[in-house]
ZAVEX-681949 format. One line per 8 residues: number of its first residue (from 1); for each residue x, y, z of N, C-alpha, C. Coordinates in Angstrom, 2 decimals. Each point is the difference from the previous one (the first is absolute). Layout:
<sites>
NUM = X/Y/Z/X/Y/Z/X/Y/Z  ...
</sites>
This chain:
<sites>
1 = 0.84/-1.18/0.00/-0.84/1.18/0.00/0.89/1.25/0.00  -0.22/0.88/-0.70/0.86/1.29/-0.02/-0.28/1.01/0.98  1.61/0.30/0.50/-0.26/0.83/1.31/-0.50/1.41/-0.50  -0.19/0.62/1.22/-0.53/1.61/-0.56/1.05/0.43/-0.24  1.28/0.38/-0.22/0.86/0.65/-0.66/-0.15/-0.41/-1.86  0.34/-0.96/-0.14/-0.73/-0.88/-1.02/-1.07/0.56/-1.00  -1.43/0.33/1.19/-0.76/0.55/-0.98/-0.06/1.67/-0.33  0.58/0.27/1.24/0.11/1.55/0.09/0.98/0.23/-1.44
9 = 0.86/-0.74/-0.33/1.00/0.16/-1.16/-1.26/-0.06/-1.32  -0.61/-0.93/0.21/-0.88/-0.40/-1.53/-0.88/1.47/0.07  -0.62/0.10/0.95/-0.98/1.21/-0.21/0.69/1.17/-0.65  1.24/0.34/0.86/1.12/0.99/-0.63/-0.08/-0.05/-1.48  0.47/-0.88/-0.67/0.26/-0.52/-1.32/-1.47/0.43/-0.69  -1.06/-0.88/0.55/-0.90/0.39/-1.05/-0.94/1.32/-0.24  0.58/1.16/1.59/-0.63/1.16/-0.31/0.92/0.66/-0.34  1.20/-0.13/-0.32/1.33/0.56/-0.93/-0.56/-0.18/-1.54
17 = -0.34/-1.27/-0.58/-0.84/-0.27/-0.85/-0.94/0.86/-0.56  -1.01/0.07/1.14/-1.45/0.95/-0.28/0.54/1.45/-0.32  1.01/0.43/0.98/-0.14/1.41/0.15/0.95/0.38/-1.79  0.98/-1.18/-0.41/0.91/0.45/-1.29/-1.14/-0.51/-0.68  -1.34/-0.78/-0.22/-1.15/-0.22/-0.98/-0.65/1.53/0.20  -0.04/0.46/0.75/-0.82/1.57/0.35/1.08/1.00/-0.26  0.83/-0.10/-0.08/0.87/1.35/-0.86/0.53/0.04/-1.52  -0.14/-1.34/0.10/-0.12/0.13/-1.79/-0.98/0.27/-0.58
25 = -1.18/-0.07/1.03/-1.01/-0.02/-0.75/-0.92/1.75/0.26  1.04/0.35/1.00/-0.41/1.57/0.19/0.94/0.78/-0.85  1.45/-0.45/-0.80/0.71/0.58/-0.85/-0.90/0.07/-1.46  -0.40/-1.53/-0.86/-0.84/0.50/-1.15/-1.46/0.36/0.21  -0.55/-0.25/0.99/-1.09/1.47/0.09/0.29/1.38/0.42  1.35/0.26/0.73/0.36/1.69/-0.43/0.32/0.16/-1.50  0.67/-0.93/-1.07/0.27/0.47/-1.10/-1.15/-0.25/-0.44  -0.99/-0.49/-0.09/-1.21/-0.22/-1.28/-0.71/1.55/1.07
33 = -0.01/0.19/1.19/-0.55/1.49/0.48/0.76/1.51/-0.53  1.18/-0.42/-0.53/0.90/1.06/-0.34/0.38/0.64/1.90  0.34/-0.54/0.73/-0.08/0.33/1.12/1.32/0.08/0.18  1.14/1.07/0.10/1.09/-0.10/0.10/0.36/-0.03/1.58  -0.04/0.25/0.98/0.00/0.34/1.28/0.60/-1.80/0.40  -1.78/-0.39/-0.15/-0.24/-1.25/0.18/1.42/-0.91/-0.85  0.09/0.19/-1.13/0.87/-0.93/-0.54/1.33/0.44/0.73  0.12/0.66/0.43/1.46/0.57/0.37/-0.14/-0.49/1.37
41 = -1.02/0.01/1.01/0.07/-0.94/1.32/-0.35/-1.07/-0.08  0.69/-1.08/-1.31/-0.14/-1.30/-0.14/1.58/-0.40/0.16  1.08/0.44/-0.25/1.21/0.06/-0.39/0.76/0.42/0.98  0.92/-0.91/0.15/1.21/1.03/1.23/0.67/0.96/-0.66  0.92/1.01/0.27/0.17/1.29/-0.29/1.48/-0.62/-1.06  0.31/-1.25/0.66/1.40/0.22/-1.03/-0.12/-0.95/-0.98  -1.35/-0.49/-0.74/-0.80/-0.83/-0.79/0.51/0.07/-1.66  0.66/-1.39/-0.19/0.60/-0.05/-1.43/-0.76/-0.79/-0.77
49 = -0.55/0.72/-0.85/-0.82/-0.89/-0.77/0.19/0.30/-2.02  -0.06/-1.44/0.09/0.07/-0.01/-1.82/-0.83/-0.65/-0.46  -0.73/1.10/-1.05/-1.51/0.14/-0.10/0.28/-0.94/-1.97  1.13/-0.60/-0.35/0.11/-0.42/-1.26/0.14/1.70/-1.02  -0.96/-0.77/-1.13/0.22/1.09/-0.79/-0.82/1.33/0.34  -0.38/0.39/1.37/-0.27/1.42/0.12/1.53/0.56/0.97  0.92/-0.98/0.36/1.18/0.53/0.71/0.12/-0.86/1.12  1.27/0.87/0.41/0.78/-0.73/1.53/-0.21/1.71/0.70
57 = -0.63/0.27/1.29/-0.15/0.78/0.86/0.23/-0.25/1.64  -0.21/1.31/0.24/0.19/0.15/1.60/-1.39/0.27/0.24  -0.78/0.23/1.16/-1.06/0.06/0.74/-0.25/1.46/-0.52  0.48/1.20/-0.16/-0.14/1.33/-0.62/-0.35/0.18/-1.56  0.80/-0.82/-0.70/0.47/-0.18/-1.41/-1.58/-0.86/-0.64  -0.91/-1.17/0.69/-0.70/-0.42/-0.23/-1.14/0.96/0.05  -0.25/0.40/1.36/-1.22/1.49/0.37/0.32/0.93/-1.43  0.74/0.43/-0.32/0.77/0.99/-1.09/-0.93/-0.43/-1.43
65 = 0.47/-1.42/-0.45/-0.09/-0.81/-1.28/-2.35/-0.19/0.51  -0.11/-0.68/1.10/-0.92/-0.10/0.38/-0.94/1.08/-0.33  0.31/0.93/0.50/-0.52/1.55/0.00/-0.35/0.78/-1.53  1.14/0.00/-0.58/-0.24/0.17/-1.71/-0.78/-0.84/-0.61  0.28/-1.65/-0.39/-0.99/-0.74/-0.37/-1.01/-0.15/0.01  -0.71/0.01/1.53/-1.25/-0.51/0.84/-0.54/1.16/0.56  0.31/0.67/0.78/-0.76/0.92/0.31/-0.20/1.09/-0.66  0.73/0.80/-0.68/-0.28/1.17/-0.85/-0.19/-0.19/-1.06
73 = -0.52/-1.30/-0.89/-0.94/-0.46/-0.99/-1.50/-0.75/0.33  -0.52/0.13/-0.89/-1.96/-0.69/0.56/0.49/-1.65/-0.49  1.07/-1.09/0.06/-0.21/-0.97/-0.39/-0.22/-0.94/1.64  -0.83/-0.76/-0.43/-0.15/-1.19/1.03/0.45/-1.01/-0.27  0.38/-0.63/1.18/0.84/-1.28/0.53/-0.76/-1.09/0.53  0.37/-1.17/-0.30/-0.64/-1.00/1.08/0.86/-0.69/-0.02  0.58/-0.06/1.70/0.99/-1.37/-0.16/-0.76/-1.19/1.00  0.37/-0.78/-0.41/-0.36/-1.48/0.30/0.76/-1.21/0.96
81 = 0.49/-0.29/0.91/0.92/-0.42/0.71/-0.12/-1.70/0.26  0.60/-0.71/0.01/-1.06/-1.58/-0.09/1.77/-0.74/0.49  -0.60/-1.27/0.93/0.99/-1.39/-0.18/1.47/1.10/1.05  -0.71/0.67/0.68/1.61/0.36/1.28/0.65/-1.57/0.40  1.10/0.01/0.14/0.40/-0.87/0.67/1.03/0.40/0.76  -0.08/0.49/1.49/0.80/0.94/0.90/0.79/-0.96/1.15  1.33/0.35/-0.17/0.59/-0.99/0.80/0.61/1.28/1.22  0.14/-0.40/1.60/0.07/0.88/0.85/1.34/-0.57/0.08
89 = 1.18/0.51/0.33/1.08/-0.26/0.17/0.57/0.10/1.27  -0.30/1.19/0.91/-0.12/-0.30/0.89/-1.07/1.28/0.95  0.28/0.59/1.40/-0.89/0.62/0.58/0.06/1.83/-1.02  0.86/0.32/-0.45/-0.28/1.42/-0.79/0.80/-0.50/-1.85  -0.38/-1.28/-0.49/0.42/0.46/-1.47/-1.10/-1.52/-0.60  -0.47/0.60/-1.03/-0.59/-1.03/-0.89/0.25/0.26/-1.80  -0.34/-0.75/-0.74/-0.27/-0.05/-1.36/-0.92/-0.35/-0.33  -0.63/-0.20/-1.67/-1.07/-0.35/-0.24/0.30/0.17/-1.43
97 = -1.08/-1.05/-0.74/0.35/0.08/-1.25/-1.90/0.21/-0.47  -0.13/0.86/-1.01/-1.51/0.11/-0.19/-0.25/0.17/-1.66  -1.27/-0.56/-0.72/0.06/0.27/-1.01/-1.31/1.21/-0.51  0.68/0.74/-0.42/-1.01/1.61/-0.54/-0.54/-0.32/-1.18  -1.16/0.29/-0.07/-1.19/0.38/-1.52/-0.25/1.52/0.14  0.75/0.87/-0.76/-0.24/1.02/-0.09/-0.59/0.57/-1.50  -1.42/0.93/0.27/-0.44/0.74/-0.87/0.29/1.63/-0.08  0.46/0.54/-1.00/-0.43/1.65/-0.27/-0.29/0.37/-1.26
105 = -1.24/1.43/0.31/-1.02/0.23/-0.71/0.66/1.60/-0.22  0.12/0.29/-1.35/0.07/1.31/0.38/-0.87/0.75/-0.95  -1.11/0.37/0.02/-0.98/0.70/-0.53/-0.17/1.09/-1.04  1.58/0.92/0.16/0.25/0.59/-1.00/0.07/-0.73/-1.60  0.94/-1.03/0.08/0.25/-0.62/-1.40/-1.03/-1.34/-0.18  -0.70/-0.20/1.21/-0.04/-1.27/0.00/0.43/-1.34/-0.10  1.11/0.52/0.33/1.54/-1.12/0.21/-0.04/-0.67/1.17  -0.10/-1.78/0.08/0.13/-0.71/1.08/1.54/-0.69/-0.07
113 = 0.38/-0.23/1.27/0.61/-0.99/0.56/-0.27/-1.20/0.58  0.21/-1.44/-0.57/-0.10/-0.70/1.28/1.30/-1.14/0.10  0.31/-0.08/1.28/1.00/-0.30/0.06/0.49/-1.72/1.46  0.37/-0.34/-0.26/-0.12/-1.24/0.83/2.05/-0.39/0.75  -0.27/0.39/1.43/1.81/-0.87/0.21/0.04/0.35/1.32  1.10/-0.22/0.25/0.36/-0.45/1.61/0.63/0.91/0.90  -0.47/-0.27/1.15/0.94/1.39/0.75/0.21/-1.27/1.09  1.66/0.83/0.32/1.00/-0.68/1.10/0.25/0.90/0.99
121 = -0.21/-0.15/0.83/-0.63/1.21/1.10/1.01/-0.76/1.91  1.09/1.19/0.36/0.01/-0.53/1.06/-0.40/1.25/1.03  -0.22/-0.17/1.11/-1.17/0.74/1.00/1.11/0.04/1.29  -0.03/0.84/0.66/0.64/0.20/1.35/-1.37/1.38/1.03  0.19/-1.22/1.34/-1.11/0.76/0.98/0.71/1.00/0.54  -0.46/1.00/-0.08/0.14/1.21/0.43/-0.72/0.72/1.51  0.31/1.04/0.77/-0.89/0.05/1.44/-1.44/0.24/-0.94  0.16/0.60/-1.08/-1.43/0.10/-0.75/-0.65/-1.06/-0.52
129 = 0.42/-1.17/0.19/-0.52/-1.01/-0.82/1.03/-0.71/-1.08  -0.53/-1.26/-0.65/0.68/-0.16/-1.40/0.08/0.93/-1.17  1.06/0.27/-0.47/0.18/1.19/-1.16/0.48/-1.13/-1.12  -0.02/0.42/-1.13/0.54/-0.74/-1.17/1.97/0.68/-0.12  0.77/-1.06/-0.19/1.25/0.69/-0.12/0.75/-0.12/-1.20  -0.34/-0.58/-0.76/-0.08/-0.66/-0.99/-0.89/-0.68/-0.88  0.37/0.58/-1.48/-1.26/-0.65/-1.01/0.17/-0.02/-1.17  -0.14/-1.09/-0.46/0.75/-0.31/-1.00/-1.02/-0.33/-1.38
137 = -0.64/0.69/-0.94/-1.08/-0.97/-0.86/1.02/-0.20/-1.42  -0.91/-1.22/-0.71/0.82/-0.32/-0.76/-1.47/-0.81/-0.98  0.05/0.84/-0.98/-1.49/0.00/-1.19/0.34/-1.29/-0.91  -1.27/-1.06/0.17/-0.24/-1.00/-0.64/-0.28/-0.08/-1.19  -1.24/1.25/-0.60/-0.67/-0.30/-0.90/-0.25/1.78/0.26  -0.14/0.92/-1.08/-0.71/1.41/-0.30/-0.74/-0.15/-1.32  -1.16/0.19/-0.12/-0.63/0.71/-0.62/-0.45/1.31/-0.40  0.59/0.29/-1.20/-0.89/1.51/0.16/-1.20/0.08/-1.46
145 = -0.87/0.67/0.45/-1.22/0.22/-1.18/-0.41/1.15/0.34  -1.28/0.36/-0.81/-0.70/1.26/-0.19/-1.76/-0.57/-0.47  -0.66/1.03/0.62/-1.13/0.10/-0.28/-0.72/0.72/-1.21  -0.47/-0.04/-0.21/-0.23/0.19/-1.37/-0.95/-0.29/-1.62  -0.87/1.00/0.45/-1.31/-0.13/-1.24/-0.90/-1.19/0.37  0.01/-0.88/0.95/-0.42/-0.49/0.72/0.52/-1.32/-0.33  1.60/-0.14/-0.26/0.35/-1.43/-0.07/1.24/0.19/0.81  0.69/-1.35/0.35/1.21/0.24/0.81/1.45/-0.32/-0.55
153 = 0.79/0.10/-0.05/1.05/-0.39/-0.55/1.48/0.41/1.37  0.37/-1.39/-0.22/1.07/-0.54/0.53/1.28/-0.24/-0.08  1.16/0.70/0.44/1.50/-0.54/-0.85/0.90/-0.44/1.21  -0.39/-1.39/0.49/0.99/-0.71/0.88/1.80/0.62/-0.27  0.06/0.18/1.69/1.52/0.76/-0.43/0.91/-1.05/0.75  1.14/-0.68/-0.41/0.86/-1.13/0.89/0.84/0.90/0.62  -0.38/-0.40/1.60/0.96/1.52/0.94/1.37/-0.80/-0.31  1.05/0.88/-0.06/1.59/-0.41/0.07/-0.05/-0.51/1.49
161 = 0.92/-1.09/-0.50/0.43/-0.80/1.43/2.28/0.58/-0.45  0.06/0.92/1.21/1.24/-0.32/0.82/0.80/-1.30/0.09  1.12/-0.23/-0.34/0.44/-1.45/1.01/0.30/-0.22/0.80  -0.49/0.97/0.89/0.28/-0.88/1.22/-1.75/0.13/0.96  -0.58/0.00/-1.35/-1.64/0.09/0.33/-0.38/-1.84/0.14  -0.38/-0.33/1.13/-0.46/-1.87/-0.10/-1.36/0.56/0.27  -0.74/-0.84/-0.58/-1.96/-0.10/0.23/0.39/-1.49/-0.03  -0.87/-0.34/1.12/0.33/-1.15/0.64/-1.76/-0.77/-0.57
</sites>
């Protein structure tokens, strides 16, 4: 039978779990909100992330790129988050590997995106909570099309893979 230290450890683990399932999932509803504040108190302050072919940034440099793209244009976003698989490493550091379905709409041209791939994500708890410290996506499959006279048209784009890019 497992002692209470034992379970006190498992509970640890699986609300380390919940709380990195609840900040990823409060990071792409600040970006599909255009909510910069919010996306910026998802992230620890010294947060390296490489976003593929939109760049490699710092926690400033993303808000920046973020800010031009998304918020000071009318296009909408939907990202999609599915299949986390978060390993806790120990009491303040975890990883996680997750796969994104992302849509954008942008109304002016009627130009869509949709886009499908993986983010590699490691997390460190902070007195504020889990922050993201790292993030890594890496695009499976892009589509881009347009709307239009009321038919759709599609031109699958093959994202460049890096070598030292593995999709496992």
């Amino acid at each position: 039978m497992a002692d209470v230290f034992e379970l006190e450890a498992r509970i640890a683990r699986l609300e380390a779990e919940s709380e990195i399932r609840k900040l990823k999932a409060r990071y792409l509803n600040a970006c599909d909100a255009k909510d910069v504040e919010a996306i910026r108190g998802c992230f620890h302050p010294d947060a390296e992330l490489d976003y593929g072919p939109m760049g490699k940034f710092g926690l400033d440099q993303l808000i920046a790129v973020f800010t031009q793209i998304a918020v000071e244009t009318p296009i909408v976003d939907s990202h999609q988050m599915h299949n986390g698989e978060i390993e806790i490493l120990d009491a303040a550091r975890a990883s996680a590997r997750w796969s994104l379905a992302f849509t954008t709409y942008d109304p002016r041209s009627g130009s869509f995106r949709l886009m499908a791939g993986i983010y590699e994500d490691e997390y460190i708890r902070t007195g504020a909570g889990w922050r993201i410290k790292s993030s890594r996506h890496t695009p499976r499959l892009i589509a881009d099309g347009t709307l239009a006279g009321g038919s759709v048209q599609i031109k699958p784009v093959v994202p460049e893979q890096s070598s030292d890019t593995e999709i496992k």
